[in-house]
C-alpha positions as CSV (number, residue, x, y, z in Angstrom):
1,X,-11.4,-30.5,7.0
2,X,-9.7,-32.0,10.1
3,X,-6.2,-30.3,9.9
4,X,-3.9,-29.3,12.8
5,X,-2.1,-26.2,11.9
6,X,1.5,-25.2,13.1
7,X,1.8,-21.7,12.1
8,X,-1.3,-19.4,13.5
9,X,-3.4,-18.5,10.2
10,X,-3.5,-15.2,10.0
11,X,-2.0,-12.3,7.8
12,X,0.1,-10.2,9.7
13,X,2.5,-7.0,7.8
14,X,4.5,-5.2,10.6
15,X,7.2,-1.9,10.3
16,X,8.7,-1.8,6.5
17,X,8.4,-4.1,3.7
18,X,9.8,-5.6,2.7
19,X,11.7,-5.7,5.8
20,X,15.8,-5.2,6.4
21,X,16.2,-9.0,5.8
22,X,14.6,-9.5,3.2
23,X,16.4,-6.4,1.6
24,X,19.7,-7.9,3.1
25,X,19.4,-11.0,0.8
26,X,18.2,-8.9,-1.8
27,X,21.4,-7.5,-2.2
28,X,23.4,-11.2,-1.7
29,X,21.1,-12.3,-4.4
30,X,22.2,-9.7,-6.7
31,X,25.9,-10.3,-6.3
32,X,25.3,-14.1,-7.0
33,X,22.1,-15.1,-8.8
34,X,21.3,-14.6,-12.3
35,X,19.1,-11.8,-13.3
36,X,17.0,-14.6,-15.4
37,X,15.5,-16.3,-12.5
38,X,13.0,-13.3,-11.9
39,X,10.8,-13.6,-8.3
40,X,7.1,-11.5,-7.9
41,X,7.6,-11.5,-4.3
42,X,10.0,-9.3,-2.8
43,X,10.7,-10.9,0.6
44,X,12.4,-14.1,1.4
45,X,10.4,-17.2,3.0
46,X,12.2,-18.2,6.5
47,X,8.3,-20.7,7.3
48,X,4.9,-21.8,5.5
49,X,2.3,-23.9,6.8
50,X,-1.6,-24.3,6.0
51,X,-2.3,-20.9,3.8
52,X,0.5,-18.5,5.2
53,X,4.1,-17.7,4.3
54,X,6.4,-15.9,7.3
55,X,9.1,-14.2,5.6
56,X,13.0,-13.9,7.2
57,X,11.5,-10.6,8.9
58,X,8.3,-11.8,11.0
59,X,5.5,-10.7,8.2
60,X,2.8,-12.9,8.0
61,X,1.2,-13.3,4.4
62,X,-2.0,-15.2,2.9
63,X,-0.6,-17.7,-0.1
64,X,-2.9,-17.5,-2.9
65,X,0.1,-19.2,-5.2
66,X,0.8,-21.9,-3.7
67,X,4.3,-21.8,-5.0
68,X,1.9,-22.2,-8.5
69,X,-0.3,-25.0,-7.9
70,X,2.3,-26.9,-6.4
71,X,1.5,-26.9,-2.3
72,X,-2.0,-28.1,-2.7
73,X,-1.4,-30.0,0.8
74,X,0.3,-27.2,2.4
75,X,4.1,-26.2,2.1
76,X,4.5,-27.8,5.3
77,X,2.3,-31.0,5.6
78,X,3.3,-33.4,8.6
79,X,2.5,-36.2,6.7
80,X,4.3,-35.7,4.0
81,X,7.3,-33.9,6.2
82,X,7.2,-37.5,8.2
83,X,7.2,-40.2,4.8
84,X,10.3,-37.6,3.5
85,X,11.9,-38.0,6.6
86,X,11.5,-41.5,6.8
87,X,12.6,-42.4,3.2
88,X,15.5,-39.8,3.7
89,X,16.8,-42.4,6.6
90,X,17.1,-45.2,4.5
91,X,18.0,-43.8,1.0
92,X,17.9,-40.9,-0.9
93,X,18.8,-42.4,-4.2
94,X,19.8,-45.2,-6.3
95,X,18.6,-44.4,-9.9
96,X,15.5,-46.3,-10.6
97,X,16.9,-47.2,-13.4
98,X,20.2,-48.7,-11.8
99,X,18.7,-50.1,-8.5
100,X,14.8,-49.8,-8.3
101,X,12.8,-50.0,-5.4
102,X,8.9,-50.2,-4.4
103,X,7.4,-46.9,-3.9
104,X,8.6,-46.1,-8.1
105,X,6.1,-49.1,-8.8
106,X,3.3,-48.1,-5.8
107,X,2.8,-44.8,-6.9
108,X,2.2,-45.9,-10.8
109,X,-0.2,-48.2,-9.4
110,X,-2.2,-45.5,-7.0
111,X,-1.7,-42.8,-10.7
112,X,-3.1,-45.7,-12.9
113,X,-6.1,-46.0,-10.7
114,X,-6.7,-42.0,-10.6
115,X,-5.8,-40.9,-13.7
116,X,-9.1,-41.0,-16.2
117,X,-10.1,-44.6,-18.0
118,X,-10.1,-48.0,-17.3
119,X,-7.7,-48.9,-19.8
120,X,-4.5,-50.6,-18.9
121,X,-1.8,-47.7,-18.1
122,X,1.9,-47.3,-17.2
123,X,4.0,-44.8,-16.5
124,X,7.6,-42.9,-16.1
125,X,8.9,-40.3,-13.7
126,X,10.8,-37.1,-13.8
127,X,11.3,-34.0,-12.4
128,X,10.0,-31.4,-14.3
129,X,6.6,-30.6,-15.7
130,X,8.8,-29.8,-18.7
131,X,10.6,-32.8,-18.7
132,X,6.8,-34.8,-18.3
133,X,5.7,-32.7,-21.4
134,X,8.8,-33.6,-23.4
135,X,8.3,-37.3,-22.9
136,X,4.9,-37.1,-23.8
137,X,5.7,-36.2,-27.0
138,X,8.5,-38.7,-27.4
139,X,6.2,-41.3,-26.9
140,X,3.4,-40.3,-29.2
141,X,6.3,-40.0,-32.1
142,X,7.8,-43.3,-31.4
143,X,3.7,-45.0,-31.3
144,X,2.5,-43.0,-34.2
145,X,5.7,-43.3,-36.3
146,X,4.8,-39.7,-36.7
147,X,6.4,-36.1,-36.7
148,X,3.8,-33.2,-36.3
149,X,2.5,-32.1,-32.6
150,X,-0.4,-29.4,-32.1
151,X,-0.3,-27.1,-29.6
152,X,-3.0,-24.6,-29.1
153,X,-3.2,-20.9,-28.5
154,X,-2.6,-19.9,-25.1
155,X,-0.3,-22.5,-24.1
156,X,2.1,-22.9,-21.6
157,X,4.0,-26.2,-21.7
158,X,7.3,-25.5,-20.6
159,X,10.7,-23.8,-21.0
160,X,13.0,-26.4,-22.5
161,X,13.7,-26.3,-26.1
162,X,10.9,-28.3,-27.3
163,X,8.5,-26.9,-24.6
164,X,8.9,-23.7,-25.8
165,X,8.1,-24.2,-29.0
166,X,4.6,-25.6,-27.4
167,X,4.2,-22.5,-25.6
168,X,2.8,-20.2,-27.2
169,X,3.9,-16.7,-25.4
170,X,6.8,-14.9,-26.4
171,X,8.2,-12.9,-23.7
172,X,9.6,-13.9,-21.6
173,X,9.4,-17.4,-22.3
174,X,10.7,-17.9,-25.8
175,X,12.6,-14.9,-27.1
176,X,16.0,-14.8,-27.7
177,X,16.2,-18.5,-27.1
178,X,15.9,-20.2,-31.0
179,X,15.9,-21.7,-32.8
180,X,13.0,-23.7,-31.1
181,X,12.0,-27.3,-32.0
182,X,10.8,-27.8,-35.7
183,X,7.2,-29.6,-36.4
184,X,5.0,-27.9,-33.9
185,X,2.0,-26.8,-35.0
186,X,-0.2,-24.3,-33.5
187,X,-4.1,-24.4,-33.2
188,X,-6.4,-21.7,-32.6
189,X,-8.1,-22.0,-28.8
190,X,-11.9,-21.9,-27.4
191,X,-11.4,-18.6,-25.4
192,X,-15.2,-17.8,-24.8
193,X,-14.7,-14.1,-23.5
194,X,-12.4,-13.3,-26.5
195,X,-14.5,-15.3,-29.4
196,X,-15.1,-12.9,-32.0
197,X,-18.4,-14.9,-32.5
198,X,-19.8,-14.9,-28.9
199,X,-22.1,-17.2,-29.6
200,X,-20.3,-19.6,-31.1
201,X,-20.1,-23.3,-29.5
202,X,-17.4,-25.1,-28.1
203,X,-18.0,-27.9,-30.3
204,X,-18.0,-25.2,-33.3
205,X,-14.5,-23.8,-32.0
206,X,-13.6,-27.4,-32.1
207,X,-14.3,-27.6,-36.1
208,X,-12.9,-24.9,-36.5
209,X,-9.6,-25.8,-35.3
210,X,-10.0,-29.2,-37.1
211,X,-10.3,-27.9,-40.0
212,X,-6.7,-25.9,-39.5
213,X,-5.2,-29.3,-39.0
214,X,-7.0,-31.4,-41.6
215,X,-5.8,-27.9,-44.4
216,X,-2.3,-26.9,-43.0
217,X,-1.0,-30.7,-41.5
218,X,-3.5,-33.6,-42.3
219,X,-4.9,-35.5,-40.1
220,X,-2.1,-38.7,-40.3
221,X,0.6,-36.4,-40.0
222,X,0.4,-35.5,-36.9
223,X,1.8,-37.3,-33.7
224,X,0.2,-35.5,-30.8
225,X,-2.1,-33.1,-30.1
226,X,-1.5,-31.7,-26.5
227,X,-3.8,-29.4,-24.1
228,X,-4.5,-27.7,-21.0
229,X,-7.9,-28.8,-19.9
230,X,-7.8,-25.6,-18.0
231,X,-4.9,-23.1,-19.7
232,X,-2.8,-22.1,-17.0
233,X,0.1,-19.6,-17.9
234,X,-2.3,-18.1,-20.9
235,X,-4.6,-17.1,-18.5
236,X,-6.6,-19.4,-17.0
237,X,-9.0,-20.2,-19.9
238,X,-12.4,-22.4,-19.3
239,X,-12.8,-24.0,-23.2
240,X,-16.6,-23.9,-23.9
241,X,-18.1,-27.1,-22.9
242,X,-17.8,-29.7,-25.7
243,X,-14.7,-28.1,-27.2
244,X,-12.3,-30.8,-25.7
245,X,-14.2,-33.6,-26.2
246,X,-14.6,-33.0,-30.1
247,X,-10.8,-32.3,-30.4
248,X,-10.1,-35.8,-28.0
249,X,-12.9,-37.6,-30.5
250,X,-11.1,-36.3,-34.1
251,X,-7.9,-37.3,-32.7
252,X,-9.0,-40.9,-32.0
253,X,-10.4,-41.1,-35.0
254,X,-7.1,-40.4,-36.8
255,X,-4.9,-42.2,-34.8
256,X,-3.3,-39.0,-32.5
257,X,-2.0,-39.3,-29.5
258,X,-3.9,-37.0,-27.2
259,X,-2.6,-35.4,-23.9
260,X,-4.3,-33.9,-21.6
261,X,-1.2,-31.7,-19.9
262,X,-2.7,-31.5,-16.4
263,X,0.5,-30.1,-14.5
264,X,-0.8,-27.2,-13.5
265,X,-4.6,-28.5,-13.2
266,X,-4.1,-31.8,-11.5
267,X,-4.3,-33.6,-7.6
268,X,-8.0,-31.6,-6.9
269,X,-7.0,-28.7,-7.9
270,X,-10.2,-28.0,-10.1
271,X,-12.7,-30.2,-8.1
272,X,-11.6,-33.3,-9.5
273,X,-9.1,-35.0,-9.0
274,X,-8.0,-34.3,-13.5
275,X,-9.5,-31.6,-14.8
276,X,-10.2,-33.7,-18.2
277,X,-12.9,-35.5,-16.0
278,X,-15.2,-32.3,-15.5
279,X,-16.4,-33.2,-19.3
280,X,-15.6,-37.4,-19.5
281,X,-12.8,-36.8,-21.8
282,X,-10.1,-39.7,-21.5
283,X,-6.8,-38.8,-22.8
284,X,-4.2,-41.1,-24.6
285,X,-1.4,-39.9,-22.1
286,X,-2.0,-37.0,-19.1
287,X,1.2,-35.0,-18.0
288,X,1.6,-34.6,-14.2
289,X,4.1,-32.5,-11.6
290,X,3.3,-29.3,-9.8
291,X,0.8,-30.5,-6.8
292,X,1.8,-34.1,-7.0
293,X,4.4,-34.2,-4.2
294,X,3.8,-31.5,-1.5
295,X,6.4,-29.4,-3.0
296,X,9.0,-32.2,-3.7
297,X,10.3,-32.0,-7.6
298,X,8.4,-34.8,-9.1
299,X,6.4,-35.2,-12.3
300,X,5.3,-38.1,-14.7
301,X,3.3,-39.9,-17.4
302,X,0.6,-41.8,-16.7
303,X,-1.0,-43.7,-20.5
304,X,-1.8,-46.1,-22.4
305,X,0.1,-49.1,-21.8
306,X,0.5,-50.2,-25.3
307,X,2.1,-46.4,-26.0
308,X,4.0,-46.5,-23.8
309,X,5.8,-49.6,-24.0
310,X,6.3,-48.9,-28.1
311,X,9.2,-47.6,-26.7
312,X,12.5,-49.4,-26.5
313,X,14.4,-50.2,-23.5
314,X,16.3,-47.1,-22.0
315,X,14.2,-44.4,-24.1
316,X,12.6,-43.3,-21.5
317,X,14.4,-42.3,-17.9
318,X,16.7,-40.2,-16.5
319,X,19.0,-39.8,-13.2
320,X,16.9,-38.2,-10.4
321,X,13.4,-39.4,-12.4
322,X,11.1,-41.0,-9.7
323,X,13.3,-39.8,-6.9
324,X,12.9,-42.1,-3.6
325,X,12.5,-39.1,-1.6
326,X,9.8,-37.4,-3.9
327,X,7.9,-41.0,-4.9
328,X,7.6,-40.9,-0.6
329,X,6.3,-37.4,-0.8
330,X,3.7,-38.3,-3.6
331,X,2.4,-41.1,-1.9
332,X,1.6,-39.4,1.2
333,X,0.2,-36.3,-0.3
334,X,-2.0,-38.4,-2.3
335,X,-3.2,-40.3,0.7
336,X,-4.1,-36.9,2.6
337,X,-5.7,-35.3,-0.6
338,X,-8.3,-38.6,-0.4
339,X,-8.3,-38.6,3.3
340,X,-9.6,-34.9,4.0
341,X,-11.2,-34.8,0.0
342,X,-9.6,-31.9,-1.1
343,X,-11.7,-32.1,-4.3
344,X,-14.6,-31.0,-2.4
345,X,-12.7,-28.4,-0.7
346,X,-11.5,-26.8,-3.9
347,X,-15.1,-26.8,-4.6
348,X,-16.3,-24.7,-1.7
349,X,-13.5,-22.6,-2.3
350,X,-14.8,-22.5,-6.2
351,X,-18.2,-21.1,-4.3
352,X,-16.5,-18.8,-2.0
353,X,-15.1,-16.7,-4.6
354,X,-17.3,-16.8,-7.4
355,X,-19.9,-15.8,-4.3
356,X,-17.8,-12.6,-3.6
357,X,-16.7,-11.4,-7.1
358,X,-19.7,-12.1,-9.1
359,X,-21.9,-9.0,-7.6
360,X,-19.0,-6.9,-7.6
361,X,-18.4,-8.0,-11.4
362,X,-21.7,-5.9,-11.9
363,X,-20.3,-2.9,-9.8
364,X,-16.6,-2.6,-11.8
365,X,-16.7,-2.6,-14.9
366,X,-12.9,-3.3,-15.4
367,X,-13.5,-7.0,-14.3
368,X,-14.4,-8.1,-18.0
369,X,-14.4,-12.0,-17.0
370,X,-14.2,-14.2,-14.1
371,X,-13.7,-17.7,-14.9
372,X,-11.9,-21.5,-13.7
373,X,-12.7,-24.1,-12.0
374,X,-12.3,-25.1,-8.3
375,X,-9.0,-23.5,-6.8
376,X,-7.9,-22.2,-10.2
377,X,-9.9,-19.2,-10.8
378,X,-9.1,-16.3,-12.5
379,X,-10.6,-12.3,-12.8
380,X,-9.5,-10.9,-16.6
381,X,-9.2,-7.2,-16.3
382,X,-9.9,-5.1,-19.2
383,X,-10.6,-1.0,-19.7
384,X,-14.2,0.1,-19.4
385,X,-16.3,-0.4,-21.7
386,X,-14.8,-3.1,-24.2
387,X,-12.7,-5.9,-23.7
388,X,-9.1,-4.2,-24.2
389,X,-6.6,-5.9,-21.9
390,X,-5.8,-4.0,-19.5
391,X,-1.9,-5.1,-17.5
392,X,-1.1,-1.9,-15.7
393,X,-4.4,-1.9,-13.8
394,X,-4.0,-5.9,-12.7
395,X,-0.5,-4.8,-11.6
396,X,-1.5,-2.5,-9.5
397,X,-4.0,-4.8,-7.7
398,X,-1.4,-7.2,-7.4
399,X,1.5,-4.7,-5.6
400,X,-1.9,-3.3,-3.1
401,X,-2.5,-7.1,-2.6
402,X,1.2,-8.0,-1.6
403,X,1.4,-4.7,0.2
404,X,-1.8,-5.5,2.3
405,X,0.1,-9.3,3.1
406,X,-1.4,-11.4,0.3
407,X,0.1,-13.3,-2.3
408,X,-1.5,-13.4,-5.7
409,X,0.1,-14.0,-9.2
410,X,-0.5,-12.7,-12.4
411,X,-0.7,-13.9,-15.5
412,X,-2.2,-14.3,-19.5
413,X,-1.5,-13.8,-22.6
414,X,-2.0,-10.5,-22.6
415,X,-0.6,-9.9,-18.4
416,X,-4.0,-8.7,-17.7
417,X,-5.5,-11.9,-15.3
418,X,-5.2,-12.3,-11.6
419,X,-5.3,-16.2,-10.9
420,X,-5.8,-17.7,-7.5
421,X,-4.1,-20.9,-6.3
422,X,-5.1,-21.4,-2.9
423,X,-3.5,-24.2,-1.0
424,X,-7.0,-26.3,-0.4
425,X,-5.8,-26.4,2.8
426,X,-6.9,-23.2,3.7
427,X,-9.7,-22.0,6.0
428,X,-12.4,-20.4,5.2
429,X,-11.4,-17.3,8.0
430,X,-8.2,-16.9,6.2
431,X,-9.6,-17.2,2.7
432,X,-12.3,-14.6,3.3
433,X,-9.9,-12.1,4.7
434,X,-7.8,-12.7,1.5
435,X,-10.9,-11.9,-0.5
436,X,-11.4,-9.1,1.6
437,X,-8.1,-7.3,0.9
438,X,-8.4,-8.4,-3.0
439,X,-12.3,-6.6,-3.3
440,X,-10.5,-3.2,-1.4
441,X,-7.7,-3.4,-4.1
442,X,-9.8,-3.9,-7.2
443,X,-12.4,-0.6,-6.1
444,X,-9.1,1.5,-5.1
445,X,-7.9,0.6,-8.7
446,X,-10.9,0.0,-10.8
């Protein structure tokens, strides 16, 4: 990678910490913000840049969020700090859908050329992954003249009303919140290190789900069926290879919509620039936000062109959708991700860990699975000897990784999955140190 950096790259935790600042807007924050918007990270970000955050009181820690998968470039590119600028000079909005202008229509040309197939494809813009989800499913109802949408175990989709009803974890996501969206359908999920059968196929777990739909919907029922090629929120689950591309061929075969929901996966993230491409699988519509705009709020559709334009006139938009500012933002991030080919740097990252963890997977036996693809990689944690989740222990590795100055999240159905989402911007110095600190926590906890 040729990449100047701003802020030195280096972790760096000095005096208390958090620090008296950070604990100083801790306490504004409580007087003002709702206790529903909960944060991992107890100290406030005053700088980012390349792989580091520097927090209001000096402290210097390695990013292995990336804000969750969304600062793939970097939280403070220069090229996508100079196109924002520049846009933000001549206009910052005028509704696409009241005033267009060219960079809407550029970047669904540059998306139509990425995005898997050769088909004709159009899209829409919005804000939210959410809102890129929702729309998905709009479109397949209107095309299909059909109701029913599968969603599969594991899920995360979302946290709007229909969205939630995709997703398929309770707390803290859905409870308390109904009632959800009717019509949703859920589908059981090729999770390799929980398969009851361990030796069952992906292409088997894809029958077997299949069979679910044909018995409890039928097969011309249903509108959509929508994935994670790569669950995120669930926990980072690898399907076994073959198990999307059955599921993508019965759909066609019946006439379903299918959508690859690549928000979390997407813009190199797992080597690729889709992660549907890592087994040829062409989706009907793909889902896009998080990395897409170098932080900016930005997400989309990219599909079929004859599904998306079953809809009518003024079905599909919205205020802020395809914001001048954040279409700018795309565009350049886009351009850097081809110009320094972050897939192939999510791929050496991909070695870098799987290099480091893998011998001391045969050391701990608490690491039960290590799995993803890429920069979205994941170590499933479960008590020795079986494969019982085990949350208390990853949450201790998490709170001795923060303590130590790096930044990792958790997450899984069952809380008990570490998952790294290093900007691909990040050196191999800085990564290596963060490995470093994440081996010490996992043998002081283990």
């Amino acid at each position: 990678m040729d990449i100047q950096y701003r802020l030195e790259q280096k972790r760096n935790i000095s005096g208390s910490f958090p620090g008296p600042r950070s604990a100083a807007l801790a306490e504004r924050r409580a007087a003002v913000v709702a206790k529903g918007v909960a944060s991992s990270v107890p100290v406030y970000a005053a700088d980012a840049d390349g792989g580091v955050i520097v927090d209001v009181d000096g402290n210097s820690l390695v990013d292995l969020g990336s804000g969750i998968a969304v600062t793939t470039v970097g939280a403070g590119n220069p090229k996508v700090a100079a196109a924002v600028a520049e846009q933000a000079a001549r206009f910052t909005h005028t509704c696409f859908m009241v005033t267009p202008y060219e960079g809407y229509v550029e970047l669904a040309e540059k998306l139509a050329k990425l995005t898997p197939g050769t088909h004709e494809k159009k899209s829409v813009f919005f804000n939210s992954g959410a809102e890129a989800v929702e729309n998905a499913v709009k479109v397949a109802r209107v095309a299909t003249g059909r109701t029913a949408v599968v969603a599969f175990d594991h899920a995360y989709h979302g946290r709007t009303n229909l969205t939630m009803g995709l997703t398929a974890k309770a707390a803290p996501y859905k409870r308390g919140f109904g009632p959800l969206a009717s019509e949703i359908y859920r589908m059981p999920m090729s999770y390799p290190f929980r398969e009851e059968n361990p030796n069952i196929s992906g292409k088997e777990a894809a029958e077997r789900a299949i069979l679910a739909m044909e018995k409890q919907i039928g097969g011309d029922q249903i509108a959509a069926i929508i994935i994670e090629p790569i669950q995120g929120e669930g926990g980072f689950i690898v399907p076994a290879e073959g198990f999307l591309p059955r599921i993508a061929e019965w759909a066609k075969e019946q006439g379903i919509v299918f959508i690859a929901d690549e928000v979390q996966s997407g813009f190199c993230r797992t080597g690729a620039w889709f992660a549907s491409e890592h087994e040829g699988v062409v989706p009907d519509i793909v889902t896009l936000a998080k990395g897409i705009a170098g932080g900016m709020p930005l997400s989309g559709i990219v599909g079929r062109a004859e599904l998306l334009d079953s809809v009518h006139p003024g079905g599909l938009g919205g205020t802020y959708g395809g914001n001048p500012v954040a279409v700018a933002a795309a565009l350049a991030a886009l351009d850097f991700m081809e110009e320094q080919d972050l897939s192939g740097r999510a791929r050496e990252i991909e070695a870098r860990f799987y290099a480091r963890l893998r011998p001391l997977q045969q050391e701990i036996a608490a690491i039960g699975d290590l799995r993803g693809r890429g920069a979205m990689l994941a170590i499933e944690f479960v008590k020795a000897g079986g494969i019982e989740p085990d949350a208390d222990l990853t949450k201790k590795i998490a709170a001795d990784c923060l303590a130590q100055g790096v930044v990792i999240l958790t997450c899984g159905t069952y809380g008990n999955v570490v998952r790294l989402l290093p900007p691909l911007v990040m050196g191999d110095a800085l990564l290596d140190d963060a490995l470093d600190v994440l081996e010490a926590a996992i043998r002081a906890n283990a």
